[in-house]
VOFI-222201 format. One record per residue (C-alpha): x, y, z; residue number from 1; residue in three letters. Coordinates in Angstrom, 1 decimal. Example, Ala and Ser with C-alpha at 12.3 -4.5 7.8 and 13.67 -1.06 7.14 Angstrom:
<<12.3,-4.5,7.8>,1,ALA>
<<13.7,-1.1,7.1>,2,SER>
This chain:
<<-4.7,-123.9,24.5>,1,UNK>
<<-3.8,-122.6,20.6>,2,UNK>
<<-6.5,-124.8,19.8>,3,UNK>
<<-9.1,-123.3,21.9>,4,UNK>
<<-8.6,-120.2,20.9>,5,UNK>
<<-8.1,-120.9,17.3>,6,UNK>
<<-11.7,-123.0,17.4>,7,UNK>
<<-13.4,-119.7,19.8>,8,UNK>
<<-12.4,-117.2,17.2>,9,UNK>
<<-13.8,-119.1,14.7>,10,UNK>
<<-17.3,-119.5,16.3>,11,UNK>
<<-17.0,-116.1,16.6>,12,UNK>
<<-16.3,-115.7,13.5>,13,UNK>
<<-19.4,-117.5,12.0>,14,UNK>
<<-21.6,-116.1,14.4>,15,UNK>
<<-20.8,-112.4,13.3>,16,UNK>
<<-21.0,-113.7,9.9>,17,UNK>
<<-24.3,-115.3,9.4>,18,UNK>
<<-25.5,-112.3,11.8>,19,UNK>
<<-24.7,-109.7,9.2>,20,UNK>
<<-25.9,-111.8,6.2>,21,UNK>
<<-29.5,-112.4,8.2>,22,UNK>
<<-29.4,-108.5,9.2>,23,UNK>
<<-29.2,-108.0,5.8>,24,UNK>
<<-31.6,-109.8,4.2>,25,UNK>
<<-34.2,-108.8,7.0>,26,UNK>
<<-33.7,-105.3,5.8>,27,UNK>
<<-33.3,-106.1,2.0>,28,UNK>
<<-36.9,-107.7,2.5>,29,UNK>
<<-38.5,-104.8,4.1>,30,UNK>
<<-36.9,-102.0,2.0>,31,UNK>
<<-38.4,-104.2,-1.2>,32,UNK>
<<-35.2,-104.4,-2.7>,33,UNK>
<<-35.2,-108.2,-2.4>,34,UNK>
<<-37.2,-110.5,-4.9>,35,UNK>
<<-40.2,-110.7,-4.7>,36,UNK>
<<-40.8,-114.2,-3.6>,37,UNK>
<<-38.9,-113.9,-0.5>,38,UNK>
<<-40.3,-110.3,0.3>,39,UNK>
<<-44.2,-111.7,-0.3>,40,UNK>
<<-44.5,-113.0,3.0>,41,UNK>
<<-43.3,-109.8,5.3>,42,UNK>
<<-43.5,-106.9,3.2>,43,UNK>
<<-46.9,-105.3,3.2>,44,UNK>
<<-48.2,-104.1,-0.1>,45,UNK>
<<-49.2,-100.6,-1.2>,46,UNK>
<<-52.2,-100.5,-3.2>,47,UNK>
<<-52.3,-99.5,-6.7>,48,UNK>
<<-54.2,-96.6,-7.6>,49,UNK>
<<-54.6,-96.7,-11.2>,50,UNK>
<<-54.4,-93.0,-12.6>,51,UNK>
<<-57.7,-92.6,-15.0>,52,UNK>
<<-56.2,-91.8,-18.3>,53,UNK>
<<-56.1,-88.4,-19.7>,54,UNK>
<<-58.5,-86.9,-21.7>,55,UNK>
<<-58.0,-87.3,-25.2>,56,UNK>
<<-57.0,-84.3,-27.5>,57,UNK>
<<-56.6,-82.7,-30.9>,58,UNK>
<<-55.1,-79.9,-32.3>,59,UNK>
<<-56.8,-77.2,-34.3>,60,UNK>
<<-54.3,-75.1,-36.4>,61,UNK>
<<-55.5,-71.7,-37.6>,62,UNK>
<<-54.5,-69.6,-40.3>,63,UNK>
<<-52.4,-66.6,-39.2>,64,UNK>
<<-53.7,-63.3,-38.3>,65,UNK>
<<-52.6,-60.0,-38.6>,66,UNK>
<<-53.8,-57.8,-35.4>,67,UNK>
<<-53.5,-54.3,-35.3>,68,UNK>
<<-52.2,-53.4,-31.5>,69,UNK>
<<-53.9,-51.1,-29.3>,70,UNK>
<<-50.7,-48.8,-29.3>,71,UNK>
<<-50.8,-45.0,-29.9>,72,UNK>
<<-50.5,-43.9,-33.7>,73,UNK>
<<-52.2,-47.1,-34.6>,74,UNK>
<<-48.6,-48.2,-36.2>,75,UNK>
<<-48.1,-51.3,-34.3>,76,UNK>
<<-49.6,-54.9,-35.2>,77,UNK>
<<-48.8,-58.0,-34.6>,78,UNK>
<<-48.4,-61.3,-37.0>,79,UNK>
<<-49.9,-64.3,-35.5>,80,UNK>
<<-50.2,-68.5,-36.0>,81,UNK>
<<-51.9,-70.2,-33.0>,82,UNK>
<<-52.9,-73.8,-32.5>,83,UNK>
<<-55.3,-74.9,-30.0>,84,UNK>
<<-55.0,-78.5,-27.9>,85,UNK>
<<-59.0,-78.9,-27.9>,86,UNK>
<<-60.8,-81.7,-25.7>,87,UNK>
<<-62.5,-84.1,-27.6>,88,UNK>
<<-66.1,-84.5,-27.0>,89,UNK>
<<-66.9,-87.5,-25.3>,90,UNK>
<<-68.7,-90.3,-27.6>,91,UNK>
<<-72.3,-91.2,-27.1>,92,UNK>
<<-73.2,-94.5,-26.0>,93,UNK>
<<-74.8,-96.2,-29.2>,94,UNK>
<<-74.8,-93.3,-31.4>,95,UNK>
<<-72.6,-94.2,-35.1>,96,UNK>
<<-69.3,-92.4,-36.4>,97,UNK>
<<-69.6,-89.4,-38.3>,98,UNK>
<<-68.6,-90.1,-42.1>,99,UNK>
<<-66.6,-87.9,-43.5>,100,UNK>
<<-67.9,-86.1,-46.6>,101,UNK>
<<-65.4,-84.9,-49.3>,102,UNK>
<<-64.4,-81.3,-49.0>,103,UNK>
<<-66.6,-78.9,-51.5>,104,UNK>
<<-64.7,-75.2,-51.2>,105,UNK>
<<-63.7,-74.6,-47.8>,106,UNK>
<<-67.2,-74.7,-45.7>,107,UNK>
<<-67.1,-72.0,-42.9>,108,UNK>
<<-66.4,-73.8,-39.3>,109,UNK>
<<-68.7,-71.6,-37.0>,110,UNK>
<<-66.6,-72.5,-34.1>,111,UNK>
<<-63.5,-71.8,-35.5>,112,UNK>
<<-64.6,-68.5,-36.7>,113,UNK>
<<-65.8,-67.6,-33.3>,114,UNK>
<<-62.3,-68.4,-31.8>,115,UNK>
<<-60.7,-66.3,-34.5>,116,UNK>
<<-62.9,-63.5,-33.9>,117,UNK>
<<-62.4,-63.7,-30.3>,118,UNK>
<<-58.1,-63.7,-30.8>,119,UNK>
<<-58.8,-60.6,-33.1>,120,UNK>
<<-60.7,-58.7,-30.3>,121,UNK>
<<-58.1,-60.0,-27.2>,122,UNK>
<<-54.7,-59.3,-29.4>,123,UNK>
<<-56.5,-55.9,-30.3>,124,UNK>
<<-57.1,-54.5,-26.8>,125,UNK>
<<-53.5,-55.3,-26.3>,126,UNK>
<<-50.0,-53.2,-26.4>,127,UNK>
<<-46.4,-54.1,-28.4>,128,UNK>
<<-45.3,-53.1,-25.1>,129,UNK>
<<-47.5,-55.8,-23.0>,130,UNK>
<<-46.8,-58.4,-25.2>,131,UNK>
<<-42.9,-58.0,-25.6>,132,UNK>
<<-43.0,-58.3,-21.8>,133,UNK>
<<-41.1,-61.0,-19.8>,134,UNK>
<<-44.4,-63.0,-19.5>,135,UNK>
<<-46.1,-61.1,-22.5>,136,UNK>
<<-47.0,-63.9,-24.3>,137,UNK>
<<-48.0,-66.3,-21.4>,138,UNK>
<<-50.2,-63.5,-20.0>,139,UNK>
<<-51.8,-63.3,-23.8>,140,UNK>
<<-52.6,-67.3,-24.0>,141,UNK>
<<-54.2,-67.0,-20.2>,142,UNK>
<<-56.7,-64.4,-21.7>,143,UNK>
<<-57.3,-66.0,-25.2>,144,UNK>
<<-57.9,-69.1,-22.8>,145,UNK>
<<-60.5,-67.5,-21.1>,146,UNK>
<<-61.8,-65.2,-23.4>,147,UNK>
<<-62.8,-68.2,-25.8>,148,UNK>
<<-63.9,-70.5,-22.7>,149,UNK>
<<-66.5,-67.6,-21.9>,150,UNK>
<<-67.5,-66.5,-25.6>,151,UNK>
<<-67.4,-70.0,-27.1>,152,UNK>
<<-67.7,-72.8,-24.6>,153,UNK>
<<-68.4,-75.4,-27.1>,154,UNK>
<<-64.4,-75.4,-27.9>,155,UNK>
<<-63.1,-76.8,-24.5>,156,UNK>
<<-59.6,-75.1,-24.8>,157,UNK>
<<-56.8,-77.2,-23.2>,158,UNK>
<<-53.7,-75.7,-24.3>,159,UNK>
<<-52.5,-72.7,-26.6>,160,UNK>
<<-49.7,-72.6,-28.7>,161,UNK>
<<-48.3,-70.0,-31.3>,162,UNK>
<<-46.1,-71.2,-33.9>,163,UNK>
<<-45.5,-67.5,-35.4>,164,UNK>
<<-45.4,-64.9,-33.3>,165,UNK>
<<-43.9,-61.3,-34.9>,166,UNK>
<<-44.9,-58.0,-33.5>,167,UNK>
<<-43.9,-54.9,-35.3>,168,UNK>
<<-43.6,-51.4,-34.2>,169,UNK>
């Protein structure tokens, strides 16, 4: 009789065992989690969508400017570096690389005088009080944004970023 019962509890035993190690790698296979080998046969596979890359950018530092504000007394300006994250254009097929010439004087960009003409006229419509605002400055790169997307759409504007920023009362 001790034998009998010794020999059912260890069929038991076993059978609980390799139940829970099958149970287990049934559900390793379906959550992925296994290899891959043993996981090729049952586990169905999600396509890959390949994300196209992002558009390709440069940056297009300007000189500061110094903006009277649109504040009573005409007392208030404000000092002002921006950069630009500009969209490149997109090369034509067959056409050569530009060579770069060497720099004779400093030739006038008609573009980025255009943008710089366009920050003087947004920053001078604006308030010291607007622009030291919670969300002042945000609110000012939203309308230099589309203020130079409207007035010069040959610059496609990405991204706006001052690197001085000093408004004085």
């Amino acid at each position: 009789m001790p034998f009998l019962s010794l020999a059912l509890a260890a069929v038991i035993t076993a059978v609980l065992t390799l139940s829970l190690a099958g149970g287990g790698v049934y559900w390793l296979a379906h959550t992925g989690r296994l290899g891959s080998a043993l996981a090729a046969d049952k586990a169905p596979k999600a396509a890959v969508v390949e994300a196209p890359p992002p558009p390709k950018t440069h940056s297009v530092a300007f000189e500061p400017l110094l903006v009277n504000l649109a504040d009573e007394g005409g007392t208030a300006y404000l000092r002002l570096s921006l950069s630009l994250r500009v969209l490149d254009d997109e090369p034509v097929k067959g056409a050569k690389a530009k060579e770069e010439k060497p720099d004779k004087g400093k030739p006038v960009n008609e573009s980025e005088a255009a943008v710089r003409d366009v920050a003087l006229d947004v920053i001078g419509r604006t308030t010291a009080q607007q622009l030291l605002e919670v969300d002042g400055k945000e609110k000012l790169k939203q309308q230099l944004i589309a203020a130079i997307t409207k007035r010069v759409p040959e610059v496609k504007v990405k991204d706006i970023f001052f690197t001085e920023f000093l408004v004085q009362q």
